[in-house]
MIGU-153268 format. One record per residue (C-alpha): x, z, y; chain; residue in three letters. Coordinates in steps of 0.05 Angstrom, whole numbers. Layout:
MIGU-153268
<r px="X" pz="Z" py="Y" kette="A" rest="ALA"/>
...
This chain:
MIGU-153268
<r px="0" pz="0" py="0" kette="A" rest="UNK"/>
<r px="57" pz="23" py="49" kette="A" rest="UNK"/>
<r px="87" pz="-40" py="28" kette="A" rest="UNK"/>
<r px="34" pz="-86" py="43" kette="A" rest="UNK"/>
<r px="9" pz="-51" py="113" kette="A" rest="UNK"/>
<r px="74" pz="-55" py="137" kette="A" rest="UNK"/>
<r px="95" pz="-122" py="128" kette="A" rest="UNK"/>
<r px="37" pz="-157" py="146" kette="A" rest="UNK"/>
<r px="46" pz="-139" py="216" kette="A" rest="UNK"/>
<r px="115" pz="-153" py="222" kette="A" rest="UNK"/>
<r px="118" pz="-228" py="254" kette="A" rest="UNK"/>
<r px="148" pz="-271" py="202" kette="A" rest="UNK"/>
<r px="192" pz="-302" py="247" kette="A" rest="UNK"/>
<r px="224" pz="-235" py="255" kette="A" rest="UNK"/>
<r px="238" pz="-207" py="185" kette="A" rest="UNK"/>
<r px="220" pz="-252" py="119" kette="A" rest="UNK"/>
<r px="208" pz="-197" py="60" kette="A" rest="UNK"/>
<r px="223" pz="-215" py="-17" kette="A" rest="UNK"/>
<r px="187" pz="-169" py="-59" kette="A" rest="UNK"/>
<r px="222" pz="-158" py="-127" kette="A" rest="UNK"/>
<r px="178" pz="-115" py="-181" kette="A" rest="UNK"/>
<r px="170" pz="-118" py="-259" kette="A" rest="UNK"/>
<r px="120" pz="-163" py="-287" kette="A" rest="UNK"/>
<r px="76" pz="-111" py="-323" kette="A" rest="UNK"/>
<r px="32" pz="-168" py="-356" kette="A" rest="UNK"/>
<r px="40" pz="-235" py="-373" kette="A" rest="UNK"/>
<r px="-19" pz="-259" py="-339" kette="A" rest="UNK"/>
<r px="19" pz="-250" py="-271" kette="A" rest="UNK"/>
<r px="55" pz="-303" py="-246" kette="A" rest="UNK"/>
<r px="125" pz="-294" py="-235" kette="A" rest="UNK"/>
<r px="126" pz="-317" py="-166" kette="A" rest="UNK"/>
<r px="72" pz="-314" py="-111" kette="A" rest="UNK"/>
<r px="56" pz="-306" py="-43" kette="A" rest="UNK"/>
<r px="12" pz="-243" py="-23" kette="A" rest="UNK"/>
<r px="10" pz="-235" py="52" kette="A" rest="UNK"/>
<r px="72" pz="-247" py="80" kette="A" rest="UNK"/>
<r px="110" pz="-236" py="25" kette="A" rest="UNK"/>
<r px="143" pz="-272" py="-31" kette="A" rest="UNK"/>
<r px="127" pz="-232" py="-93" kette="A" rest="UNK"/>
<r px="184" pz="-241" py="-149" kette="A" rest="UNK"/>
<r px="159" pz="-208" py="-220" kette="A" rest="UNK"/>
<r px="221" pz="-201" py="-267" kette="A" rest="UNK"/>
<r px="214" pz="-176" py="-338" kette="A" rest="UNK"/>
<r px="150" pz="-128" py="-377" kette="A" rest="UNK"/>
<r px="121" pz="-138" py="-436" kette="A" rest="UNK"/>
<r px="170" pz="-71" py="-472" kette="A" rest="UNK"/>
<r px="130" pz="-15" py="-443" kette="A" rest="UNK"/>
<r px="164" pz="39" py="-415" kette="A" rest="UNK"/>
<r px="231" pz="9" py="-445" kette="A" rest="UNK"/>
<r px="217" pz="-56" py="-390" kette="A" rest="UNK"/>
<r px="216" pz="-4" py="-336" kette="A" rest="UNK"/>
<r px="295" pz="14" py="-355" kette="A" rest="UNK"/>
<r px="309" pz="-63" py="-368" kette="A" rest="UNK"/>
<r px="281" pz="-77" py="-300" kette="A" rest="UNK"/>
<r px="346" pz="-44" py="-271" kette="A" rest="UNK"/>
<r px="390" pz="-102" py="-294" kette="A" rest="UNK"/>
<r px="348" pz="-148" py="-290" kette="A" rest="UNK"/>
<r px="338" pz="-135" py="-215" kette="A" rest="UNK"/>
<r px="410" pz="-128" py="-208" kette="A" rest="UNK"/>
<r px="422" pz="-206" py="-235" kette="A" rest="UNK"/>
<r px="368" pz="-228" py="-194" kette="A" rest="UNK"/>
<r px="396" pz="-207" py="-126" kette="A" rest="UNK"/>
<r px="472" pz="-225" py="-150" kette="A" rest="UNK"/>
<r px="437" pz="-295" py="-139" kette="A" rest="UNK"/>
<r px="401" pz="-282" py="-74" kette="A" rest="UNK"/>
<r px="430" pz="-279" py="-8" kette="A" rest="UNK"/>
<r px="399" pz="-225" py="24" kette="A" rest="UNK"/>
<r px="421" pz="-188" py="93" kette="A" rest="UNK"/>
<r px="382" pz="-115" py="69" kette="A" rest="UNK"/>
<r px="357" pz="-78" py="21" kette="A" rest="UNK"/>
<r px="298" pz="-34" py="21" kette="A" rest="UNK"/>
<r px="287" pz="15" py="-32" kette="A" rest="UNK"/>
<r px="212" pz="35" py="-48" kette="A" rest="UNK"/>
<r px="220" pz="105" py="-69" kette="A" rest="UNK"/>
<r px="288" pz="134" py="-103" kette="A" rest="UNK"/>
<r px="294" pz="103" py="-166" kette="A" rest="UNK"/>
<r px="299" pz="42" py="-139" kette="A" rest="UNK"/>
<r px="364" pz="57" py="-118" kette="A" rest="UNK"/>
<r px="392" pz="48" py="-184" kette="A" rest="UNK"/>
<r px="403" pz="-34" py="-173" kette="A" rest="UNK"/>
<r px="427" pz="-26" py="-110" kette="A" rest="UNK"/>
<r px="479" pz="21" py="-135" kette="A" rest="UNK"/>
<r px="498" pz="-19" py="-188" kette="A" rest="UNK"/>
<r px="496" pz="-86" py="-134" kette="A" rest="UNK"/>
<r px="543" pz="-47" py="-85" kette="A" rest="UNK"/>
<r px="591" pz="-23" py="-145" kette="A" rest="UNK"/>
<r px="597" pz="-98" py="-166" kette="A" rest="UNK"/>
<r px="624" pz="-120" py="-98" kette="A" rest="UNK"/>
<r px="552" pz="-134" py="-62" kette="A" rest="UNK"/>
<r px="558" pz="-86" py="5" kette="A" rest="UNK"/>
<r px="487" pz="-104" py="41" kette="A" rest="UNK"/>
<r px="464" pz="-52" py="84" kette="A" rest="UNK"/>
<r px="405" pz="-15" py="49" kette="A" rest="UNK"/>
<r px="341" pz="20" py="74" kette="A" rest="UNK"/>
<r px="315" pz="78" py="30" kette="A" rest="UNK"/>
<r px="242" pz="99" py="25" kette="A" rest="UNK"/>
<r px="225" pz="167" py="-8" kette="A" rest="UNK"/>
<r px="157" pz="163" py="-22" kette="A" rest="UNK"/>
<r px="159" pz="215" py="-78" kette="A" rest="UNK"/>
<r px="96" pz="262" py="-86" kette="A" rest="UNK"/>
<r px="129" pz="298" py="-149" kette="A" rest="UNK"/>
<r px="169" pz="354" py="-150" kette="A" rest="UNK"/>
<r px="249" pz="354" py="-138" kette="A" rest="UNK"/>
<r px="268" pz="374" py="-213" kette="A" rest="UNK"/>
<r px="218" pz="319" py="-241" kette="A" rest="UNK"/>
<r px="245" pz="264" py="-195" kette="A" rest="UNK"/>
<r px="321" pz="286" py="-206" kette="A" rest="UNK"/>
<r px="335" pz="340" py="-266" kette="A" rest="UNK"/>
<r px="288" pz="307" py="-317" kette="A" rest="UNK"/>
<r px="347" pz="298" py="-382" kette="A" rest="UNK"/>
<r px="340" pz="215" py="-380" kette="A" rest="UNK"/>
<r px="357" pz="220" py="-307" kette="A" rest="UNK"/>
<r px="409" pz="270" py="-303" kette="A" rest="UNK"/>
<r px="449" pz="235" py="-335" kette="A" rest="UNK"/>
<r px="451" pz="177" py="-286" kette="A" rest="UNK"/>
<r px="446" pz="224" py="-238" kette="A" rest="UNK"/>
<r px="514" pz="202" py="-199" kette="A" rest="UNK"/>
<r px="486" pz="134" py="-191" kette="A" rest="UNK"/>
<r px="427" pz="158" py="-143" kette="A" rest="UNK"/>
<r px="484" pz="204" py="-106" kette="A" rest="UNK"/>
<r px="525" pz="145" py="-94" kette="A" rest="UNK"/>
<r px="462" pz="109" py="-73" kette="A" rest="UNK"/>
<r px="439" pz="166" py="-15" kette="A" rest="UNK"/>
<r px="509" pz="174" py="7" kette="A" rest="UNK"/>
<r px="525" pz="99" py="23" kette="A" rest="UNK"/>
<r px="447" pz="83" py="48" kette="A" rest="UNK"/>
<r px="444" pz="63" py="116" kette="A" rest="UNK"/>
<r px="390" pz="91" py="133" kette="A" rest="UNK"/>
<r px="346" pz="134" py="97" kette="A" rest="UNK"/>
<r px="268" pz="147" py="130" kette="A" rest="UNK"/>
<r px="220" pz="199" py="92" kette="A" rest="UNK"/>
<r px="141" pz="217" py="93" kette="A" rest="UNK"/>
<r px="150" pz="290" py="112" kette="A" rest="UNK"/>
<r px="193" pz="335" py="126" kette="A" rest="UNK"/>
<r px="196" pz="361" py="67" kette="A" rest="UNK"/>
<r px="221" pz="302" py="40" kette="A" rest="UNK"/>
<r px="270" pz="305" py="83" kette="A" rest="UNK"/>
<r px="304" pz="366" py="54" kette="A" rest="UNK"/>
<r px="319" pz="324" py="-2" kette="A" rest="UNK"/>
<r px="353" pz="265" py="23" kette="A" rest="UNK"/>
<r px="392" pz="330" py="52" kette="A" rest="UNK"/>
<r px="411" pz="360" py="-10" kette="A" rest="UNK"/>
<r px="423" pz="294" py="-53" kette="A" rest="UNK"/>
<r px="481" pz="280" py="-2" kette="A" rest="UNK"/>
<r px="453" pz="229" py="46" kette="A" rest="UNK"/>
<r px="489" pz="257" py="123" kette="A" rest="UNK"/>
<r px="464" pz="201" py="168" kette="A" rest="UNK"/>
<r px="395" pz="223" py="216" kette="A" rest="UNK"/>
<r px="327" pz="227" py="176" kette="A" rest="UNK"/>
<r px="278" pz="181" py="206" kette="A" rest="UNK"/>
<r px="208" pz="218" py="195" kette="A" rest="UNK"/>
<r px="160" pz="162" py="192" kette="A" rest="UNK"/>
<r px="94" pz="178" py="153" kette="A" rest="UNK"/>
<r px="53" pz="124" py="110" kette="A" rest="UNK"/>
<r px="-14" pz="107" py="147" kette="A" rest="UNK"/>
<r px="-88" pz="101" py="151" kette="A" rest="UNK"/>
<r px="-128" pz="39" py="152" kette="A" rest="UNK"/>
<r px="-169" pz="71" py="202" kette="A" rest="UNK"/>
<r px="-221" pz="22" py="225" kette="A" rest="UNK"/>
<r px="-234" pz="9" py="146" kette="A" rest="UNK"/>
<r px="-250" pz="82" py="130" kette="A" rest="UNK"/>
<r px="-282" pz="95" py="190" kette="A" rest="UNK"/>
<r px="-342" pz="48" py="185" kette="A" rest="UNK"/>
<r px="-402" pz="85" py="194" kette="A" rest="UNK"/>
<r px="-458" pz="84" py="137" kette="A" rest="UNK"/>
<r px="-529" pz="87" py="147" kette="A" rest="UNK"/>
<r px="-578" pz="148" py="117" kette="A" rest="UNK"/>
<r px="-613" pz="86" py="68" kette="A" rest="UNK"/>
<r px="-539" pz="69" py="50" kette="A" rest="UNK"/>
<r px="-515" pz="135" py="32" kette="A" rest="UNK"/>
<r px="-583" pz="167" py="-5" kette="A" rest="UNK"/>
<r px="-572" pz="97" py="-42" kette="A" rest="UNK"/>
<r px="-497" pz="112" py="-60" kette="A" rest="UNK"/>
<r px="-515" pz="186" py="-76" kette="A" rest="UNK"/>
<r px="-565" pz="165" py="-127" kette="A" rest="UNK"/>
<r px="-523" pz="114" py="-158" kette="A" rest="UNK"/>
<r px="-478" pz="171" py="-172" kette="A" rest="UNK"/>
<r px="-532" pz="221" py="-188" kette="A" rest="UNK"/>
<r px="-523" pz="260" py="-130" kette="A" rest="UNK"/>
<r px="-597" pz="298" py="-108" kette="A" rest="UNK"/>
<r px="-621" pz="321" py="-36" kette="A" rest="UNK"/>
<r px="-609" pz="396" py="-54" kette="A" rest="UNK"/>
<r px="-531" pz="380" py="-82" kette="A" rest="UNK"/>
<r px="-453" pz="390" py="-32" kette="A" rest="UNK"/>
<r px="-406" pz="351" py="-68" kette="A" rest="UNK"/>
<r px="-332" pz="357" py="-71" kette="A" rest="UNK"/>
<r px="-293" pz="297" py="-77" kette="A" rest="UNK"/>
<r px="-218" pz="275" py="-84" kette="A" rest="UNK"/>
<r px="-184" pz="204" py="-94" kette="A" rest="UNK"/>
<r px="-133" pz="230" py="-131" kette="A" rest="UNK"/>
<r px="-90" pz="205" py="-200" kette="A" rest="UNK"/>
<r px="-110" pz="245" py="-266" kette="A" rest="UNK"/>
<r px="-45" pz="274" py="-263" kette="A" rest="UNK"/>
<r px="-17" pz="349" py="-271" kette="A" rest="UNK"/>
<r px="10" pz="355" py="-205" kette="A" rest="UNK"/>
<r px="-58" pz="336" py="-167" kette="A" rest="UNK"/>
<r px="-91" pz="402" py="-196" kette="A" rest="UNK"/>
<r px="-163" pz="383" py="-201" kette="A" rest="UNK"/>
<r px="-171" pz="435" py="-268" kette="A" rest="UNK"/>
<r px="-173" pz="480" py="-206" kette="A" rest="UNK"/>
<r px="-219" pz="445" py="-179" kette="A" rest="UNK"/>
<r px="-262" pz="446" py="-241" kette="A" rest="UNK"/>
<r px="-252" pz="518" py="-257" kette="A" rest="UNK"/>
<r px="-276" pz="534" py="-183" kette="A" rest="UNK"/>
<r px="-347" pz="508" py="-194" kette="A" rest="UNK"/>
<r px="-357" pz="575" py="-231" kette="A" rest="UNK"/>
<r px="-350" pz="617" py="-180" kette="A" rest="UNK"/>
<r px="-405" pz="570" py="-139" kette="A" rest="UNK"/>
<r px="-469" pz="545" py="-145" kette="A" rest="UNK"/>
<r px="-502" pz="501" py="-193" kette="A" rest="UNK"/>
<r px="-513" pz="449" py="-144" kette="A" rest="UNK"/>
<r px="-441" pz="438" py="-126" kette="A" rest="UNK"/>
<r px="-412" pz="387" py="-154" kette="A" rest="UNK"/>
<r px="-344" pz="350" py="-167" kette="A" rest="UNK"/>
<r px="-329" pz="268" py="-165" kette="A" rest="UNK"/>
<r px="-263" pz="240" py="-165" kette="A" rest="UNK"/>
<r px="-250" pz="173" py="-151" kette="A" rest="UNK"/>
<r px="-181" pz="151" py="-191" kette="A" rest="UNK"/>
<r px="-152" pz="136" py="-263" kette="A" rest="UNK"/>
<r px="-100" pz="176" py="-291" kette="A" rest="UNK"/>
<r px="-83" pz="195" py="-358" kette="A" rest="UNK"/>
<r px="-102" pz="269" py="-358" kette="A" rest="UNK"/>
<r px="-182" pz="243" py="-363" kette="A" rest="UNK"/>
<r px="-196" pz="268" py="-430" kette="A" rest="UNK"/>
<r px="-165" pz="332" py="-414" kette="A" rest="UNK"/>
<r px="-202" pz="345" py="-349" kette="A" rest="UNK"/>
<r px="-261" pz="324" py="-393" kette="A" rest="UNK"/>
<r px="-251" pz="373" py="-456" kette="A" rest="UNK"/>
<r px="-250" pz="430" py="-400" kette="A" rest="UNK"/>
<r px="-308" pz="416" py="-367" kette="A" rest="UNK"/>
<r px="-339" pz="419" py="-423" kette="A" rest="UNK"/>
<r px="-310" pz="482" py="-448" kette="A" rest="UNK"/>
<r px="-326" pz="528" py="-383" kette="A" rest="UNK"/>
<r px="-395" pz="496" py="-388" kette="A" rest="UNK"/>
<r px="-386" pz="452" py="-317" kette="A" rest="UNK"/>
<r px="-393" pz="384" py="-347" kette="A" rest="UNK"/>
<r px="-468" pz="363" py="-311" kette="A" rest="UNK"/>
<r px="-420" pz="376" py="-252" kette="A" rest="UNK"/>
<r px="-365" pz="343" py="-257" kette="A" rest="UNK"/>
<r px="-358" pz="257" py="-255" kette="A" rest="UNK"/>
<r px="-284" pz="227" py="-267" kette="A" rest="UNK"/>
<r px="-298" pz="156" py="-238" kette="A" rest="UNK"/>
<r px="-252" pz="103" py="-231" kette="A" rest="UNK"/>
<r px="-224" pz="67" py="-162" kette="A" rest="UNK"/>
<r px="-287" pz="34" py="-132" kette="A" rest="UNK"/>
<r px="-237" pz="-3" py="-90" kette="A" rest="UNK"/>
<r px="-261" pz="-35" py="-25" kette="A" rest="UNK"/>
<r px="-322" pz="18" py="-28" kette="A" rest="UNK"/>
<r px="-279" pz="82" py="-33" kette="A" rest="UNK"/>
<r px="-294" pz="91" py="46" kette="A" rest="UNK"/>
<r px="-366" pz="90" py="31" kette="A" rest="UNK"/>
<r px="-368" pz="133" py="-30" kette="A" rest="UNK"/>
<r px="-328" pz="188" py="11" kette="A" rest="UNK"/>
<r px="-378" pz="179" py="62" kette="A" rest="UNK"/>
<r px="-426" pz="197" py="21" kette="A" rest="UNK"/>
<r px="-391" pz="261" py="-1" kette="A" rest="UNK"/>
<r px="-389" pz="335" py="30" kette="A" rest="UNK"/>
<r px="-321" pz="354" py="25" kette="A" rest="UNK"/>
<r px="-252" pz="329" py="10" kette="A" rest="UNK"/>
<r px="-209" pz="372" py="-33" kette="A" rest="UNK"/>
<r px="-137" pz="365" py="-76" kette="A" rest="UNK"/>
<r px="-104" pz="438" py="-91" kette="A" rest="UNK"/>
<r px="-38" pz="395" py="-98" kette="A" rest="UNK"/>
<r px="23" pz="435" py="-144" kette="A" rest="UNK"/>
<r px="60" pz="378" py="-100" kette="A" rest="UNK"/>
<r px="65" pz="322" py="-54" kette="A" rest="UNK"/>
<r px="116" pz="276" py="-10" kette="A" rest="UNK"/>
<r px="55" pz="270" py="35" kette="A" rest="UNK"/>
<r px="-11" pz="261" py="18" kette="A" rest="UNK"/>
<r px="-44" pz="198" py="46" kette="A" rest="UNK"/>
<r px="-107" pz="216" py="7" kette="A" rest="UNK"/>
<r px="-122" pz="266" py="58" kette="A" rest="UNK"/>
<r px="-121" pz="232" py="113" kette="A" rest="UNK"/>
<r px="-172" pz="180" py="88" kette="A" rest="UNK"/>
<r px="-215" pz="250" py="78" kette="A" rest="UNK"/>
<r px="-205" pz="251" py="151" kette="A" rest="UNK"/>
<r px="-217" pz="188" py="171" kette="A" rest="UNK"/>
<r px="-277" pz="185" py="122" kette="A" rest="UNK"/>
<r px="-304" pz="242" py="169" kette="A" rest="UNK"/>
<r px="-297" pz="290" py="112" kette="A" rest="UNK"/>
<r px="-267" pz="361" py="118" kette="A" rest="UNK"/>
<r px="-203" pz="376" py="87" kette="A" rest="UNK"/>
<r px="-183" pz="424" py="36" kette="A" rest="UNK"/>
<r px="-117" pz="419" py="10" kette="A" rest="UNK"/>
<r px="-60" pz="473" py="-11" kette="A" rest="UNK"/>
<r px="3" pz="491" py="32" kette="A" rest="UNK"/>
<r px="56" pz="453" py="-13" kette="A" rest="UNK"/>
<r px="97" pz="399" py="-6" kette="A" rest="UNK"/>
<r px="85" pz="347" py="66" kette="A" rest="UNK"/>
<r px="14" pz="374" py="72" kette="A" rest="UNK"/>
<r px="38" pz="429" py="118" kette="A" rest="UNK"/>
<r px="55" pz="362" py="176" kette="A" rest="UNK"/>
<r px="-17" pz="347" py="186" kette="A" rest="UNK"/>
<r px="-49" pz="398" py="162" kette="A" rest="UNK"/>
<r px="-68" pz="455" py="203" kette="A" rest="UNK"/>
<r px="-111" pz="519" py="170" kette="A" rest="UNK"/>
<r px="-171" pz="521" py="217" kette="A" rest="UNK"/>
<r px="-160" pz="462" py="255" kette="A" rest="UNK"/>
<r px="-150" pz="400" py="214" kette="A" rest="UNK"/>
<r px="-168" pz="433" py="145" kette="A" rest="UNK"/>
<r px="-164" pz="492" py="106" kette="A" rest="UNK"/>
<r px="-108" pz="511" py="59" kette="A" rest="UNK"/>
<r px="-130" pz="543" py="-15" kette="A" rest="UNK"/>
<r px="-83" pz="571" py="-52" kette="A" rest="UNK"/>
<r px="-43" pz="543" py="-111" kette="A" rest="UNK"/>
<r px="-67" pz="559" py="-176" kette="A" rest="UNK"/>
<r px="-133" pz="597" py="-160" kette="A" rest="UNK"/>
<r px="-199" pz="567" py="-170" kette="A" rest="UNK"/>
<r px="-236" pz="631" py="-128" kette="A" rest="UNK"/>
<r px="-190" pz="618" py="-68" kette="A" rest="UNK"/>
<r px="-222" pz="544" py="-62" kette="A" rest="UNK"/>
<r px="-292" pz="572" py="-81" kette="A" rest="UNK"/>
<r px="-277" pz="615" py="-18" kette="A" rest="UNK"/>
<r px="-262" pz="552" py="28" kette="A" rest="UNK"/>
<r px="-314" pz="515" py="2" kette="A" rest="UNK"/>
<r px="-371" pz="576" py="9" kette="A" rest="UNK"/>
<r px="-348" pz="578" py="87" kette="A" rest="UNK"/>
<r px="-353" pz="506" py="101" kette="A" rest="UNK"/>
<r px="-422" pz="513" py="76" kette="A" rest="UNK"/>
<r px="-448" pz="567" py="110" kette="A" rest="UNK"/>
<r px="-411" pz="547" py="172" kette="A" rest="UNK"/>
<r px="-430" pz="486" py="209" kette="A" rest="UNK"/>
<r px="-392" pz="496" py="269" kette="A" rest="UNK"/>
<r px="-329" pz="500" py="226" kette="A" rest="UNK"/>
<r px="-350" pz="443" py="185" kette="A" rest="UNK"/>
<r px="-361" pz="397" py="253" kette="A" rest="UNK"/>
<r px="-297" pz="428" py="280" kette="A" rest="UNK"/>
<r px="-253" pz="405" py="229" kette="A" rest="UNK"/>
<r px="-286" pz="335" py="220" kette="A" rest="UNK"/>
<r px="-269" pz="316" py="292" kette="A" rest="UNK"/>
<r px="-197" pz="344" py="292" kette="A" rest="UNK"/>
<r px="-186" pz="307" py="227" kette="A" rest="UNK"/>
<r px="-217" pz="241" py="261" kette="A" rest="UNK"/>
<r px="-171" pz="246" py="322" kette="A" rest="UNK"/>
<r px="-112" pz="266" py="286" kette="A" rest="UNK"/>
<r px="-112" pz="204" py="235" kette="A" rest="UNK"/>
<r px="-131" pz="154" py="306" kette="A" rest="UNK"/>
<r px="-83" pz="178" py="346" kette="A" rest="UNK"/>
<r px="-20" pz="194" py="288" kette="A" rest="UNK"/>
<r px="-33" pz="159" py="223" kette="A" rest="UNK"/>
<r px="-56" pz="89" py="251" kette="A" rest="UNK"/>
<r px="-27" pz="28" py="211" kette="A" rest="UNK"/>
<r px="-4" pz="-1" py="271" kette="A" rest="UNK"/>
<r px="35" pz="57" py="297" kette="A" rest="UNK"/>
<r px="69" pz="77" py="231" kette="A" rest="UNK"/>
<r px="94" pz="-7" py="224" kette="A" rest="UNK"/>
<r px="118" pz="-1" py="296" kette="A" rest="UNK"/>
<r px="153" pz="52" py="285" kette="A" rest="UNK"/>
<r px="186" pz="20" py="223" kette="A" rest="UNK"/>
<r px="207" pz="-31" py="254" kette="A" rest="UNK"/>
<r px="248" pz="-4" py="326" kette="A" rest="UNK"/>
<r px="269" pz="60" py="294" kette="A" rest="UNK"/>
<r px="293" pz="30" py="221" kette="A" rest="UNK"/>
<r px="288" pz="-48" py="207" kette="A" rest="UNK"/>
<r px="317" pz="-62" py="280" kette="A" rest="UNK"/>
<r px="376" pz="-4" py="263" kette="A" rest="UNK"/>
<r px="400" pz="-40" py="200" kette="A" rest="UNK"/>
């Protein structure tokens, strides 16, 4: 997404981008144009073993190319440019962390320990290195990168989730999900994955009423086990794991209550701000980028991690407090307009990075 915001309002004439990415199926062709961008699939078809091939293969590829930078979509990546700049190939290099996991995943995990030195060698030779959050900045700290941190956050498409609905459009969206008058739902666009925490979620709709109720829009491949425990605390009526309903999502938030995602981590958290945007209060938990945009009382409230009564506690005084609710809503709606903007976020990539490189 960061990818294809930014680039499509960079003037062509300016900067040409190459995209180069695995080709996870067959039925892909191995070149295109999307945008402005020439799209360059190398590889697939091995599973996970094509994501480790893909580092050679992308390393051949650019041998070929003559390119004048590098840019880096989140830190593994790094490993071809490594490899390109320890085989002679010395082009400047851009580095995006975009990671939402935690440090020791990203860097201490056994099968990437051991290549560990690579991705030092990559953050101490980058030539610039620009991060979500500040948090994320800490890392590029510690790996051994000692240039200046640019601080440039991924975006909103604001005018797309900021489309109003109309009452016919939303009773019609809340009964195509089985939503009734009497019922607040919490909602999330989140990945079925540990680190997103929506078991908490689930386990919090015991300590609320019967007519709360949880829908999450995203695939992930903790959906069975989300499922299984829904069922076991006796919450499944309440709880809906849909899929991505794509160009709708803005509408389907719409016609929600309440954004929430008790995050264990996260680089930044772009899912939030589309809660915002999607005039949707905010809970989230105090971990990870969150803390940049998020302010308890003002923009959101912060649950804590790991306890499913502390977000039936947020959740209790949105209800019973309009004023809060309204508050929040309108802070999150000029916070995403006047920070988060796709515009802003590629104009910033371009004078304070592209232009330094």
């Amino acid at each position: 997404m960061a990818i294809k915001e930014i680039t499509e309002r960079i003037p062509n004439e300016e900067i040409q981008f190459d995209l180069v990415t695995m080709r996870f199926d067959n039925k892909y062709p191995k070149r295109e144009r999307l945008g402005s961008v020439d799209v360059y699939r190398i590889g697939g078809g091995l599973g996970y073993f094509s994501k480790i091939l893909f580092v050679p293969q992308a390393v051949l590829f650019a041998l070929n190319k003559k390119y004048d930078c590098y840019w880096a979509m989140m830190t593994n990546m790094l490993f071809p440019i490594s490899i390109l700049r320890l085989l002679g190939k010395k082009v400047p290099y851009i580095l995006n962390l975009q990671d939402g996991d935690p440090f020791e995943h990203v860097f201490e995990r056994s099968r990437i320990r051991i290549f560990k030195p690579l991705l030092t060698y990559g953050f101490k030779h980058a030539s610039k290195v620009q991060v979500l959050s500040y948090f994320l900045a800490d890392w590029a700290k510690k790996i051994g990168y000692r240039g200046e941190v640019e601080i440039i956050p991924n975006g909103v498409n604001v005018g797309h989730f900021q489309k109003n609905i109309t009452n016919i459009e939303r009773e019609d969206i809340r009964k195509r999900l089985g939503i009734n008058s009497e019922d607040v739902v919490l909602t999330s666009s989140s990945r079925l994955v540990k680190k997103n925490a929506l078991d908490d979620v689930i386990r919090s709709l015991r300590f609320l009423p019967k007519n709360i109720k949880f829908i999450n829009f995203g695939h992930g491949p903790d959906r069975n086990l989300l499922q299984r425990l829904s069922e076991d605390i006796g919450v499944k009526d309440r709880v809906s794991l849909l899929g991505y309903p794509d160009i709708e999502l803005p509408k389907f938030l719409r016609s929600c209550d309440i954004f929430i995602r008790p995050s264990l981590s996260e680089g930044q958290g772009i899912s939030f701000l589309e809660g915002m945007a999607s005039d949707l209060p905010v809970i989230a938990t105090p971990v990870g980028g969150i803390p940049d945009f998020l302010k308890d009382g003002e923009t959101g409230l912060f649950c804590e991690v790991r306890n499913p009564e502390s977000i039936a506690k947020q959740v209790t005084k949105l209800i019973e407090s309009s004023e809060l609710r309204q508050k929040l809503i309108k802070n999150g709606q000029k916070l995403v307009r006047e920070k988060y903007d796709w515009d802003l976020i590629a104009n910033e990539m371009k004078t304070r990075v592209f232009d330094k490189v």
